[in-house]
PyMOL Python script that loads the backbone (N, CA, C, O; Angstrom):
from pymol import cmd

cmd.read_pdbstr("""\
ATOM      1  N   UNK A   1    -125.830-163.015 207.953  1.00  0.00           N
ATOM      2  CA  UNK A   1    -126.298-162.462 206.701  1.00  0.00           C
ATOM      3  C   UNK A   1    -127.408-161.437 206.894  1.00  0.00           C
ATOM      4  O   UNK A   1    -127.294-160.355 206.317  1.00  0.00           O
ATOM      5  N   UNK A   2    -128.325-161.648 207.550  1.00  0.00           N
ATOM      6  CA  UNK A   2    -129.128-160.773 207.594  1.00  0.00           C
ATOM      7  C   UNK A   2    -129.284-159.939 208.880  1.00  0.00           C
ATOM      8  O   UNK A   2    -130.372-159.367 208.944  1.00  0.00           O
ATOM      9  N   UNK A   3    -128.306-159.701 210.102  1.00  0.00           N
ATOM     10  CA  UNK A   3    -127.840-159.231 210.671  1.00  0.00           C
ATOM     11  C   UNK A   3    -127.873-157.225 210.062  1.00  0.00           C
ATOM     12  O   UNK A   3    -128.411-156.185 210.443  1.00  0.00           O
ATOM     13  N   UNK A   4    -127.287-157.501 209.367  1.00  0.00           N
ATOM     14  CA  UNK A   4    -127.237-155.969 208.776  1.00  0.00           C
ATOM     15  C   UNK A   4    -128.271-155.305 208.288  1.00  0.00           C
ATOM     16  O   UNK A   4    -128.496-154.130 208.577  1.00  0.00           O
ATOM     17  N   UNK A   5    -129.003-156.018 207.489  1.00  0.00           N
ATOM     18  CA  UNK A   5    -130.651-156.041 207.096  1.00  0.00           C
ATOM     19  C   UNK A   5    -131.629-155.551 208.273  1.00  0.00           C
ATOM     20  O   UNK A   5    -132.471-154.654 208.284  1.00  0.00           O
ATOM     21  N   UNK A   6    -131.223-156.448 209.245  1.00  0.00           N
ATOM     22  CA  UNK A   6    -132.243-156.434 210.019  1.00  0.00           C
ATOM     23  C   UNK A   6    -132.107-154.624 210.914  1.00  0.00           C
ATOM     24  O   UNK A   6    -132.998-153.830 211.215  1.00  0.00           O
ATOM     25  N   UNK A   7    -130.692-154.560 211.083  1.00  0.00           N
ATOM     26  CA  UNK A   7    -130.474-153.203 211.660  1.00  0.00           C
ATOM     27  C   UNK A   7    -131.232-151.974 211.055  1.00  0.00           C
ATOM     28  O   UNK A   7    -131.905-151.172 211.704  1.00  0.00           O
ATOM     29  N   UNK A   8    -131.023-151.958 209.774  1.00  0.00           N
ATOM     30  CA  UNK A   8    -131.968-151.191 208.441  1.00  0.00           C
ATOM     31  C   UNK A   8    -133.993-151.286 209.135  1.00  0.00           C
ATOM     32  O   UNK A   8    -134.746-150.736 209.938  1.00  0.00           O
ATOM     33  N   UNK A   9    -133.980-151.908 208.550  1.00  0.00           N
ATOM     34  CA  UNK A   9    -135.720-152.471 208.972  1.00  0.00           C
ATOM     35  C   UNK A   9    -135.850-152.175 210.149  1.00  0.00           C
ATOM     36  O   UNK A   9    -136.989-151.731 210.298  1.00  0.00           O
ATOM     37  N   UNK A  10    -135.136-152.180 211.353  1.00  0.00           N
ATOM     38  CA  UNK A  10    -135.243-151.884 212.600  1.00  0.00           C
ATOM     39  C   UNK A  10    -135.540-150.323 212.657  1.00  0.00           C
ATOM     40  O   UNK A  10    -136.287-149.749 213.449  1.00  0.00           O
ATOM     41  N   UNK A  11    -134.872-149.838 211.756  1.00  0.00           N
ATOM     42  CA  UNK A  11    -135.238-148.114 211.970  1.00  0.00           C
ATOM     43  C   UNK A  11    -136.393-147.814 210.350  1.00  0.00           C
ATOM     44  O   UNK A  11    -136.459-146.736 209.760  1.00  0.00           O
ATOM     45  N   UNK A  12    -136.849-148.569 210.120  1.00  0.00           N
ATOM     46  CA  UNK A  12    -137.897-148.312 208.870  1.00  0.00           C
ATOM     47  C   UNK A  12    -139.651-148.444 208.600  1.00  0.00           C
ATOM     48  O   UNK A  12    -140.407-148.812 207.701  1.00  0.00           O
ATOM     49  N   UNK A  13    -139.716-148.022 209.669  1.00  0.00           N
ATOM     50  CA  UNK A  13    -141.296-147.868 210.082  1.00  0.00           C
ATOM     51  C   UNK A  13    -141.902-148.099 208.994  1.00  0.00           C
ATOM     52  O   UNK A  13    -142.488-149.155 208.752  1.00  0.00           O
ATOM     53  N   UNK A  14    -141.821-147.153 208.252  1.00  0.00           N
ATOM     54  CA  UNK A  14    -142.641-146.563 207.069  1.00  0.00           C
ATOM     55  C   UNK A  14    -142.251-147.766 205.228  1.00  0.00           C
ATOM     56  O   UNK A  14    -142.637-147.899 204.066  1.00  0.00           O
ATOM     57  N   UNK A  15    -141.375-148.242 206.112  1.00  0.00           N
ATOM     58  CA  UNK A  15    -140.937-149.297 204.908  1.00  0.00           C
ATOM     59  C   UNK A  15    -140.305-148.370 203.739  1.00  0.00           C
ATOM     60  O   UNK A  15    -140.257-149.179 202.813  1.00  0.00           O
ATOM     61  N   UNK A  16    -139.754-147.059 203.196  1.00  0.00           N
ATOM     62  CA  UNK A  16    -139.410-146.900 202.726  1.00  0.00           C
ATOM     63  C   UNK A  16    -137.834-147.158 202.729  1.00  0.00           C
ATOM     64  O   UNK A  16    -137.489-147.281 201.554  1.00  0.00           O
ATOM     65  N   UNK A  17    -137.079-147.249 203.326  1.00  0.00           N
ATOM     66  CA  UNK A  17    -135.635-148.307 202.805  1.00  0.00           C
ATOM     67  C   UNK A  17    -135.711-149.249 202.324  1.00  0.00           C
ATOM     68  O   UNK A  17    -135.256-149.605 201.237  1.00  0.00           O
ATOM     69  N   UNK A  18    -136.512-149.990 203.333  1.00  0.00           N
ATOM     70  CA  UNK A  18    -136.849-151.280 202.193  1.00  0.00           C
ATOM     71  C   UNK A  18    -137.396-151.476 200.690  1.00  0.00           C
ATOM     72  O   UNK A  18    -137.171-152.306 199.809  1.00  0.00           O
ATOM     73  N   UNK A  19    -138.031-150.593 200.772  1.00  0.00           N
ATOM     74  CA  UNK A  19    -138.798-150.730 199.254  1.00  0.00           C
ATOM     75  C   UNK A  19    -137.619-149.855 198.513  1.00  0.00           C
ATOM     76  O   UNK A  19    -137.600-150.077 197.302  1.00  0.00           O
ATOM     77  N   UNK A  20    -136.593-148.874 198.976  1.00  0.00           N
ATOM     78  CA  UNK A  20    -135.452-147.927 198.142  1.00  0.00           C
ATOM     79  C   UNK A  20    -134.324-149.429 198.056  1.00  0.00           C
ATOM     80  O   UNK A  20    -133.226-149.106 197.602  1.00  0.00           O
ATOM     81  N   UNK A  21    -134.388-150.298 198.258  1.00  0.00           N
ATOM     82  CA  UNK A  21    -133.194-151.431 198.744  1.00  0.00           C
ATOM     83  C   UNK A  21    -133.711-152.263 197.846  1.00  0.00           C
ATOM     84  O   UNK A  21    -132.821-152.556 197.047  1.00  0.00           O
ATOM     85  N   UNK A  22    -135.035-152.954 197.502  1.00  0.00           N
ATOM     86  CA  UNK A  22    -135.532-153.599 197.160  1.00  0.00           C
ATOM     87  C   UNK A  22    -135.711-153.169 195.714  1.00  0.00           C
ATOM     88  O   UNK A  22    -135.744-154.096 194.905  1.00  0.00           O
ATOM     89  N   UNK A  23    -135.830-151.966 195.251  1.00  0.00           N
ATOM     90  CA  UNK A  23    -135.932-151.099 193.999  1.00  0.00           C
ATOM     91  C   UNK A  23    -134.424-151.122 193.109  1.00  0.00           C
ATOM     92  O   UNK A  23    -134.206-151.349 191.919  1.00  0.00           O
ATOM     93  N   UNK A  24    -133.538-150.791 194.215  1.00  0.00           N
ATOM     94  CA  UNK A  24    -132.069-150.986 193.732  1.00  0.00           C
ATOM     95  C   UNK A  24    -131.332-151.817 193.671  1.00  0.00           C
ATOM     96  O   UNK A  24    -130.395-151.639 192.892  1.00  0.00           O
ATOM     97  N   UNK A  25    -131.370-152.771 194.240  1.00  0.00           N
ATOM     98  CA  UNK A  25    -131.255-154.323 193.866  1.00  0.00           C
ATOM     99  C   UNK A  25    -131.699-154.382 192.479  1.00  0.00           C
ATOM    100  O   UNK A  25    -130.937-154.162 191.538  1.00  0.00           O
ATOM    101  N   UNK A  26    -133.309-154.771 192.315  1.00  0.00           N
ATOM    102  CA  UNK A  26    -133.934-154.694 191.169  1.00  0.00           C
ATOM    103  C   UNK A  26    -133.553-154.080 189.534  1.00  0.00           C
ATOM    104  O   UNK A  26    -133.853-154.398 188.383  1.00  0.00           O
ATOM    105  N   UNK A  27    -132.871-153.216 190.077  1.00  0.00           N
ATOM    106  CA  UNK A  27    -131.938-152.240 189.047  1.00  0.00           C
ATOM    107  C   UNK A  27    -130.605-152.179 188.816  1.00  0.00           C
ATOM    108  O   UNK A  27    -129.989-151.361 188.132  1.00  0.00           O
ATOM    109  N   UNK A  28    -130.119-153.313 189.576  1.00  0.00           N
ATOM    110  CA  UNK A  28    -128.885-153.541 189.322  1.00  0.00           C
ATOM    111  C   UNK A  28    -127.605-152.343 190.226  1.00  0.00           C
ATOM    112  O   UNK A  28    -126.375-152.291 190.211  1.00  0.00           O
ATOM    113  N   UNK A  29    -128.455-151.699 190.783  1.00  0.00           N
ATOM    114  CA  UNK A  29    -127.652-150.178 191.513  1.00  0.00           C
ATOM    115  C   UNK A  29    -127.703-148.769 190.384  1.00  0.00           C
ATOM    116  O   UNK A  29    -127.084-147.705 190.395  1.00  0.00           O
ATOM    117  N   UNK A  30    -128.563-149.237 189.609  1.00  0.00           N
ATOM    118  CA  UNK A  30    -128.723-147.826 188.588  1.00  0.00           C
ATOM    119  C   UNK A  30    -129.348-147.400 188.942  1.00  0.00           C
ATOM    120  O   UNK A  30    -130.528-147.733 189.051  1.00  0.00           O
ATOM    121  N   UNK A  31    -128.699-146.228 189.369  1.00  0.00           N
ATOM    122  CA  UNK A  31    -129.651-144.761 190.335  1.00  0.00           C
ATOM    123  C   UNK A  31    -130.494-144.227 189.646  1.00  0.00           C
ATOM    124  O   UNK A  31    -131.656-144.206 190.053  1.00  0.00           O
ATOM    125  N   UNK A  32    -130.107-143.577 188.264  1.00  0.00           N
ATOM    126  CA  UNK A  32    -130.976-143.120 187.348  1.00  0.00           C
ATOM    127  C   UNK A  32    -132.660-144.181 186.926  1.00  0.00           C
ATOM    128  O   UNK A  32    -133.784-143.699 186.786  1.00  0.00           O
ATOM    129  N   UNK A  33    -132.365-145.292 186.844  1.00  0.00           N
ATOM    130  CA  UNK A  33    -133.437-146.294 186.764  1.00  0.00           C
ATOM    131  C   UNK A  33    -134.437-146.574 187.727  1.00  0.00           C
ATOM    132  O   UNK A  33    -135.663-146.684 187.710  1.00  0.00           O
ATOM    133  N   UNK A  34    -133.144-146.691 188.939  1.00  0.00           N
ATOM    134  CA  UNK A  34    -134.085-146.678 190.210  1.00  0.00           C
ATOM    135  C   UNK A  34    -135.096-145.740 190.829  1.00  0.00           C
ATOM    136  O   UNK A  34    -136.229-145.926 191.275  1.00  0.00           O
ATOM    137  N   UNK A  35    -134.243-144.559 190.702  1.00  0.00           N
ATOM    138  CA  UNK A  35    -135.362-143.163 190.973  1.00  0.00           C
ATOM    139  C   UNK A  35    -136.628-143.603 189.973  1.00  0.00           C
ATOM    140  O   UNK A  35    -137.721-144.147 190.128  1.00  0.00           O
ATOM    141  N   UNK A  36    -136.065-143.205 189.161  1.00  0.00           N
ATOM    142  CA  UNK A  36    -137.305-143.525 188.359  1.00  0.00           C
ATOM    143  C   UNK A  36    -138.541-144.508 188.415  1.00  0.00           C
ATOM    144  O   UNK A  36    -139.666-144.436 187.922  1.00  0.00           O
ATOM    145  N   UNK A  37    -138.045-145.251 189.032  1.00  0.00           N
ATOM    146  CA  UNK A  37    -138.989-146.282 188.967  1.00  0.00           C
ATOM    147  C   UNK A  37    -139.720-146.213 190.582  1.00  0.00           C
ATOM    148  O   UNK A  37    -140.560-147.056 190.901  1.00  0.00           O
ATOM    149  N   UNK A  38    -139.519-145.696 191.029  1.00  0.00           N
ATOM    150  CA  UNK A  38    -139.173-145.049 192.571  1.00  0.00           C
ATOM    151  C   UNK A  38    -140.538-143.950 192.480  1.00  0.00           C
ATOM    152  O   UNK A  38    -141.495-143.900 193.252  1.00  0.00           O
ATOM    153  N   UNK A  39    -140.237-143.007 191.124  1.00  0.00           N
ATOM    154  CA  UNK A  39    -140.713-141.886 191.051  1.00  0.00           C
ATOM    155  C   UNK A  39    -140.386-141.240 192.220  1.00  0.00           C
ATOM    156  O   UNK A  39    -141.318-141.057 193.003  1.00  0.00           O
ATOM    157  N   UNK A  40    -138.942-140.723 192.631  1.00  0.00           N
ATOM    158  CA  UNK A  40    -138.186-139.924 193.217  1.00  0.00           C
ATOM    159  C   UNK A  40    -136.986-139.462 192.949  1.00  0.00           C
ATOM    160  O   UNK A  40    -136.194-140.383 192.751  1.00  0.00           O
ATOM    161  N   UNK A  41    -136.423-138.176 192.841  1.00  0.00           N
ATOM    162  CA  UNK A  41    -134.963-137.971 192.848  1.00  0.00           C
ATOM    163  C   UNK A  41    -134.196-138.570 192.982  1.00  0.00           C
ATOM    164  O   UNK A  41    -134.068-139.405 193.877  1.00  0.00           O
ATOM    165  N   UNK A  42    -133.311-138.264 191.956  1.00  0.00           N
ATOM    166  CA  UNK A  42    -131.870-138.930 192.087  1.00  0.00           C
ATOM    167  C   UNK A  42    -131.251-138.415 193.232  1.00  0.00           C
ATOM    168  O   UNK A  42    -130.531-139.274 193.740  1.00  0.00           O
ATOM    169  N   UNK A  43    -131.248-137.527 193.739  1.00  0.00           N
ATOM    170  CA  UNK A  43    -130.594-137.372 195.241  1.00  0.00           C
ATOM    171  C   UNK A  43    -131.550-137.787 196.245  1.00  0.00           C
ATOM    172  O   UNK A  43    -131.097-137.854 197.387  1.00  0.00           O
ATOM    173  N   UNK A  44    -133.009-138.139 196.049  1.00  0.00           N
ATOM    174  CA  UNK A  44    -133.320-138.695 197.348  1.00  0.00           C
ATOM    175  C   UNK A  44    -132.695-140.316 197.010  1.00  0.00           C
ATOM    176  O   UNK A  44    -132.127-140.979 197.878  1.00  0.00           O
ATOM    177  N   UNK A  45    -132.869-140.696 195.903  1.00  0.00           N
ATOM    178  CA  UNK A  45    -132.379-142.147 196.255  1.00  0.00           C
ATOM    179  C   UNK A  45    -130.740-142.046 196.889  1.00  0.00           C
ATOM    180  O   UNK A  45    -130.286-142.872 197.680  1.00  0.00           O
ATOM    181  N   UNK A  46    -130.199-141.199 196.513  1.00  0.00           N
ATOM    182  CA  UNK A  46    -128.637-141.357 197.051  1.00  0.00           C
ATOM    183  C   UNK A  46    -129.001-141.063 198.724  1.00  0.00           C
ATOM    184  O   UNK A  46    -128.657-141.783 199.661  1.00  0.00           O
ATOM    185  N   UNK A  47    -129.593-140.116 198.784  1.00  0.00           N
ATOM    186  CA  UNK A  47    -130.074-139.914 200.553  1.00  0.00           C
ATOM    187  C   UNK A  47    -130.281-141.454 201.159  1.00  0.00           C
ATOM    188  O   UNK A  47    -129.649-142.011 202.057  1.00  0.00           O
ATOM    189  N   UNK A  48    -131.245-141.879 200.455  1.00  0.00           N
ATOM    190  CA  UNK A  48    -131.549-143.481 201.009  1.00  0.00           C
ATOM    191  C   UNK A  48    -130.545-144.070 201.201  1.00  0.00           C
ATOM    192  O   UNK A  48    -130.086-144.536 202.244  1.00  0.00           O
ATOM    193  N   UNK A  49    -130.156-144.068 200.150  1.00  0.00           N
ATOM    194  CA  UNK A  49    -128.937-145.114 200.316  1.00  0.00           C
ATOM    195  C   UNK A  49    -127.639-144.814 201.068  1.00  0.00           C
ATOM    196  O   UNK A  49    -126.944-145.789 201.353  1.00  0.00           O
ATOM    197  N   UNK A  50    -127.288-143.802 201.366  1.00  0.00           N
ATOM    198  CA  UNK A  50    -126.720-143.022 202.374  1.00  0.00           C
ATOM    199  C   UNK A  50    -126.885-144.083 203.598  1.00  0.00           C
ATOM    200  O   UNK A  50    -126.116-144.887 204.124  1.00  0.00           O
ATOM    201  N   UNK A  51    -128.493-143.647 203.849  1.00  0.00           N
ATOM    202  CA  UNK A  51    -129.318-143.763 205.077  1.00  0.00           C
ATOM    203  C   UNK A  51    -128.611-145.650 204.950  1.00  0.00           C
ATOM    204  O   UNK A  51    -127.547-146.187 205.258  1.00  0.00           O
ATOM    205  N   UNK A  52    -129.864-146.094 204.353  1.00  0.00           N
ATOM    206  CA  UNK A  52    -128.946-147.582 204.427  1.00  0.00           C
ATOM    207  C   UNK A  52    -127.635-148.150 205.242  1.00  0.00           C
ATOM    208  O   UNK A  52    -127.420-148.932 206.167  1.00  0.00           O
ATOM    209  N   UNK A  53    -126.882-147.297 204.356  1.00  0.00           N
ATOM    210  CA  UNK A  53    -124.979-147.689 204.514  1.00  0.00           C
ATOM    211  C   UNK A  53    -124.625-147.510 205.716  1.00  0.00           C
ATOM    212  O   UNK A  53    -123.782-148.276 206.182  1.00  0.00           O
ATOM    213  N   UNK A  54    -125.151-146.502 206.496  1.00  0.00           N
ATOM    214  CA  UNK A  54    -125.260-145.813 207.831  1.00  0.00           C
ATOM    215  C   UNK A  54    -125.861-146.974 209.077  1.00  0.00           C
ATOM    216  O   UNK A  54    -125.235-147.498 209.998  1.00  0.00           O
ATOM    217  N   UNK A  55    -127.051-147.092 208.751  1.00  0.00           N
ATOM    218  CA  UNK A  55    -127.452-148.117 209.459  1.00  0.00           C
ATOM    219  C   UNK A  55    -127.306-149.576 209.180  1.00  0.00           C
ATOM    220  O   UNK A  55    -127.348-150.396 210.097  1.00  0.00           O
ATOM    221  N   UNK A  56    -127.143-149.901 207.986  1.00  0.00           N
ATOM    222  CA  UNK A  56    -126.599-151.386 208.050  1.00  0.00           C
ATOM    223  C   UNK A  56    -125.101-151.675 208.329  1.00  0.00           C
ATOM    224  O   UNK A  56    -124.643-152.815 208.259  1.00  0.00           O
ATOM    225  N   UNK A  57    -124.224-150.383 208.708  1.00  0.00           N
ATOM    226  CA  UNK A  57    -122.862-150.321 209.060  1.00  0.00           C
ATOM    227  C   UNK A  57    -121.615-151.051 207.525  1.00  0.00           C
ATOM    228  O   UNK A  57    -120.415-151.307 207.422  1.00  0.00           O
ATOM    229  N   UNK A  58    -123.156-151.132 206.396  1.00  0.00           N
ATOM    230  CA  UNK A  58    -122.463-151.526 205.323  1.00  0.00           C
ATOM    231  C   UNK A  58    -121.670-150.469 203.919  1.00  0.00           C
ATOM    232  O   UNK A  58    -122.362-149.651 203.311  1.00  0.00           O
ATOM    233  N   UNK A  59    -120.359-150.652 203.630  1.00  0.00           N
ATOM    234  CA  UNK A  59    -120.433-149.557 202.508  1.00  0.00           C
ATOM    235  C   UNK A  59    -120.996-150.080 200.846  1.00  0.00           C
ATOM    236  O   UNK A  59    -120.481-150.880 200.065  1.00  0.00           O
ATOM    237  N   UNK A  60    -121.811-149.542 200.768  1.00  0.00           N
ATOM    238  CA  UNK A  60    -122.545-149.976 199.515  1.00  0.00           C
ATOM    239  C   UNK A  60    -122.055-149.815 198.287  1.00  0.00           C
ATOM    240  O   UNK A  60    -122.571-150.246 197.257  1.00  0.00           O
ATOM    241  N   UNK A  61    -120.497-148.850 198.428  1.00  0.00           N
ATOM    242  CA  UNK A  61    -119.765-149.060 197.373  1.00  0.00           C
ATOM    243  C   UNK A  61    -118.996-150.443 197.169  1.00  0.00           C
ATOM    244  O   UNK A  61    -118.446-150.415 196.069  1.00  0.00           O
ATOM    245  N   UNK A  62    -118.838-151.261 197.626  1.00  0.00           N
ATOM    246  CA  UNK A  62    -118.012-152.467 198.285  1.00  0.00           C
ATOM    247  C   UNK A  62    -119.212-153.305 197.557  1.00  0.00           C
ATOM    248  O   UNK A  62    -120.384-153.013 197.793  1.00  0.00           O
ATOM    249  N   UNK A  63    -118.842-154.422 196.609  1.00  0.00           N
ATOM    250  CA  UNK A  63    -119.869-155.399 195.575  1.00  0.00           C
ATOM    251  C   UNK A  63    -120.065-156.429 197.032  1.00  0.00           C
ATOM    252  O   UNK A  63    -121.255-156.360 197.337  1.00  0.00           O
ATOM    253  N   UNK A  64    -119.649-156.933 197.574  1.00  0.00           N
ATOM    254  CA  UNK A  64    -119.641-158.008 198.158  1.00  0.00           C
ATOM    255  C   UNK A  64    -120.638-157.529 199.456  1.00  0.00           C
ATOM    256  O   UNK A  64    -121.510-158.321 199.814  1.00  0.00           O
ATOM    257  N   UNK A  65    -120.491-156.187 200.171  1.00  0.00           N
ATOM    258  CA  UNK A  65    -121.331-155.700 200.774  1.00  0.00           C
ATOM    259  C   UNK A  65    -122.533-154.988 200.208  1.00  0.00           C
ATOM    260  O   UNK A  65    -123.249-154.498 201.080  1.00  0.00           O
ATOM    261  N   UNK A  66    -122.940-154.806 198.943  1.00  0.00           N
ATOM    262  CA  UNK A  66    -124.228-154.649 198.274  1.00  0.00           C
ATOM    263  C   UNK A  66    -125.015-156.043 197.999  1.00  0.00           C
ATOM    264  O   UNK A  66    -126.188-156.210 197.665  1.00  0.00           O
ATOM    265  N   UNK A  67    -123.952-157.019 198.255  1.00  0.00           N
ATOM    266  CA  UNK A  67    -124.494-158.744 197.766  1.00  0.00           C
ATOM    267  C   UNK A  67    -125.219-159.185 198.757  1.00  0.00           C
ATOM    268  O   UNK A  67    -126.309-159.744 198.631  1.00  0.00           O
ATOM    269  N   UNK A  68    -124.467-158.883 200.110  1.00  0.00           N
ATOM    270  CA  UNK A  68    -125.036-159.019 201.554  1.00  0.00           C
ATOM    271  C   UNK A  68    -126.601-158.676 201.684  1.00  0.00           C
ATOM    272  O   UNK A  68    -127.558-159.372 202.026  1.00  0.00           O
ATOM    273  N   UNK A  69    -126.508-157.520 201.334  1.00  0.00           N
ATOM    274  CA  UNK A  69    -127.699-156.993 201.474  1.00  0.00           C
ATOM    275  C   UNK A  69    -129.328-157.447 200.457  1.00  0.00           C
ATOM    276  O   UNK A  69    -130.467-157.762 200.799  1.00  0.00           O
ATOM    277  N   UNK A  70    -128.904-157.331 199.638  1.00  0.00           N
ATOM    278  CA  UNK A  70    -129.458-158.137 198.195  1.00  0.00           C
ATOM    279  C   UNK A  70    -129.636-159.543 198.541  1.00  0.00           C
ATOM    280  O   UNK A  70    -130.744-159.998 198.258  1.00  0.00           O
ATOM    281  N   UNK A  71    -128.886-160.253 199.033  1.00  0.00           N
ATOM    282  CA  UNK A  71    -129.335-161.361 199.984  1.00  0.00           C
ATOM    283  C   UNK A  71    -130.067-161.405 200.754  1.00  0.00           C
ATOM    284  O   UNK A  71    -131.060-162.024 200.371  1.00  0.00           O
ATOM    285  N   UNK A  72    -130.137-161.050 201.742  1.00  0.00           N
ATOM    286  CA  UNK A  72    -130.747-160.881 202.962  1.00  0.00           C
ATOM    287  C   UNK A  72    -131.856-160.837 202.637  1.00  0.00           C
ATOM    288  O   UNK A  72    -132.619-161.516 203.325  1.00  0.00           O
ATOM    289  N   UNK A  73    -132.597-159.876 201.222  1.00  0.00           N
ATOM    290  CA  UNK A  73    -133.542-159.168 201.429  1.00  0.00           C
ATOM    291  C   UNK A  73    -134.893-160.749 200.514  1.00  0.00           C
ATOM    292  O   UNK A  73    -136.109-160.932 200.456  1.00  0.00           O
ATOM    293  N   UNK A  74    -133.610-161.480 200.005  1.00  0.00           N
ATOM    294  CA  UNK A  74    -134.376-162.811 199.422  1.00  0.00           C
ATOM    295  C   UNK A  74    -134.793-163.811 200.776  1.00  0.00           C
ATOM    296  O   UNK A  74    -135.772-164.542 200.924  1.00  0.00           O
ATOM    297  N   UNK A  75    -133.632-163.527 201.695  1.00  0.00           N
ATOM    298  CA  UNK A  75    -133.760-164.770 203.332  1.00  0.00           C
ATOM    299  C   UNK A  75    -135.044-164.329 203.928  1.00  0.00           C
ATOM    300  O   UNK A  75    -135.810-165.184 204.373  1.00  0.00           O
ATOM    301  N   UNK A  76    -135.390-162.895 203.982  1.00  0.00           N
ATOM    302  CA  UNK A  76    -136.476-162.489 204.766  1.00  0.00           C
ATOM    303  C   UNK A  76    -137.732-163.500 204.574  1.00  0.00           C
ATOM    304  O   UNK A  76    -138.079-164.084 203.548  1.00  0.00           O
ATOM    305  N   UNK A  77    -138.345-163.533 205.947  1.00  0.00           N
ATOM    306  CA  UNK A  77    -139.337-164.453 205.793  1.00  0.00           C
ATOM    307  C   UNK A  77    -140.270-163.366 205.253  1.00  0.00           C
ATOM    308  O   UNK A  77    -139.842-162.211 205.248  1.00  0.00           O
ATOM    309  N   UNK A  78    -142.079-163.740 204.587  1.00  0.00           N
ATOM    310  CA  UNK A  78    -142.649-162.995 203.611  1.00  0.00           C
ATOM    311  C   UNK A  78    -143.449-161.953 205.194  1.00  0.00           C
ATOM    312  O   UNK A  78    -143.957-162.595 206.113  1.00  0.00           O
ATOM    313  N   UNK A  79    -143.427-160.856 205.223  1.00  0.00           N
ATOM    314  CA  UNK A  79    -143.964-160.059 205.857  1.00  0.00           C
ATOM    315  C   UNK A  79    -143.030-159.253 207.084  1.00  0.00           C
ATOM    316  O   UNK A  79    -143.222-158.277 207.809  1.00  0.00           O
ATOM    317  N   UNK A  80    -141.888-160.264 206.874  1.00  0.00           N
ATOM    318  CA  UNK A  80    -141.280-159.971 208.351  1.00  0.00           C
ATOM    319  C   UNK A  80    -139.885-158.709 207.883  1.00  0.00           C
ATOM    320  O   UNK A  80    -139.265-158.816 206.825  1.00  0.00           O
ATOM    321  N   UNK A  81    -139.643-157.698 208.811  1.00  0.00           N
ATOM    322  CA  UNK A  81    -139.061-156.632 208.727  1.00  0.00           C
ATOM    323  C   UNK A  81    -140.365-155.321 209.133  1.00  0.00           C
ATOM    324  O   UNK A  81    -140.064-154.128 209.127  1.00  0.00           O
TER     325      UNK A  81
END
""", "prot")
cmd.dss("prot")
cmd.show_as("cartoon", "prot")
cmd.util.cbc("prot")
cmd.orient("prot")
């Protein structure tokens, strides 16, 4: 489960995937909401999430592989990534 997660976080120094992952979850996958709440573009959040899909080898159009992830991000122990 958190296998894929962890690949993500592995390349996220700066913690911004995580917090673009953690935002869109939060929003149900509404881009428009999410930016916003983000206070960033609607194409940088699609960039992110790009980025994501890329490195978690997950397609984030796929519900069951957005669930994965959205999971994972509840398993994380508190600080760790």
């Amino acid at each position: 489960w958190l296998a894929p997660l962890r690949r993500v976080l592995a390349q996220d120094a700066q913690g911004t995937l995580r917090a673009t992952l953690e935002a869109w979850c939060a929003h149900d996958g509404q881009v428009q909401t999410c930016a916003q709440a983000l206070g960033i573009h609607r194409n940088t959040l699609r960039y992110r999430l790009e980025r994501i899909g890329e490195l978690s080898g997950l397609d984030l159009n796929r519900f069951d592989q957005r669930l994965q992830l959205s999971l994972g991000l509840g398993l994380l122990e508190p600080g760790e990534g």
